[in-house]
C-alpha positions in Angstrom: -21.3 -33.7 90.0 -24.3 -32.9 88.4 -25.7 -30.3 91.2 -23.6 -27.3 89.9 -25.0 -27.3 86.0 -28.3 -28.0 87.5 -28.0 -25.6 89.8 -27.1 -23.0 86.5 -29.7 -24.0 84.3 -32.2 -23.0 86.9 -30.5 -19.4 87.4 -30.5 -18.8 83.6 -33.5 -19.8 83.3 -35.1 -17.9 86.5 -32.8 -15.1 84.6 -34.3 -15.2 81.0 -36.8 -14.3 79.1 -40.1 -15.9 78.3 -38.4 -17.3 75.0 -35.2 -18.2 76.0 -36.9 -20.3 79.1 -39.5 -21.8 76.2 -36.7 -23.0 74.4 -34.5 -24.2 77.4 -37.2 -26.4 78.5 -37.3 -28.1 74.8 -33.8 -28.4 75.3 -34.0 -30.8 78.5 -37.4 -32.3 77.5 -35.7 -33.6 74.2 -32.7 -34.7 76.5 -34.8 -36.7 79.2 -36.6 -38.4 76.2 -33.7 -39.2 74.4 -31.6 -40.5 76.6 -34.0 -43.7 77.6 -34.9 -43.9 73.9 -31.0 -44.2 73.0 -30.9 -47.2 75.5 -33.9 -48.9 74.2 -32.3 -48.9 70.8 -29.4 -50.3 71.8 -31.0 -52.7 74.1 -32.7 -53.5 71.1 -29.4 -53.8 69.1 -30.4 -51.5 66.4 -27.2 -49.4 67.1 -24.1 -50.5 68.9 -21.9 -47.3 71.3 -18.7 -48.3 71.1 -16.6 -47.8 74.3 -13.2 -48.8 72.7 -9.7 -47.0 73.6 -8.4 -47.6 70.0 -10.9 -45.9 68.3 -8.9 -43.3 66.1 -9.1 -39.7 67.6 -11.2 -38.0 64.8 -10.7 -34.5 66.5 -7.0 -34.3 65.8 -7.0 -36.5 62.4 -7.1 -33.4 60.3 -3.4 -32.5 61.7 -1.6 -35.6 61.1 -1.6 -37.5 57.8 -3.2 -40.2 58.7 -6.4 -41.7 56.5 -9.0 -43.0 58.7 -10.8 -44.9 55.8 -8.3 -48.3 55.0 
């Protein structure tokens, strides 16, 4: 599953400009450190990811009428 973007990430980037491959890089080094830093945090419990189904669907609450805030 994750072969094919990896796979695209390293043609752009084989593909691209100096620039465009310096600022790619950032991109997944900011990723790879976030992504254990985001667990640590909530190991921690100093935020809490919510894998609920009846969350409200914020994406499509602007075309009904409903208020999200009670």
């Amino acid at each position: 599953m994750c072969v094919p973007p990896t796979v695209l990430i390293c043609v752009v980037l084989a593909l691209s400009t100096v620039k465009v491959m310096a600022v790619s890089v950032f991109a997944i080094l900011i990723g790879l450190v976030l992504q254990p830093f985001l667990k640590y945090i909530e190991k921690k419990r100093w935020v809490k990811f919510s894998t609920s189904a009846d969350l409200p669907d914020l994406h499509n609450a602007h075309e009904s009428n409903e208020s999200l805030v009670s």
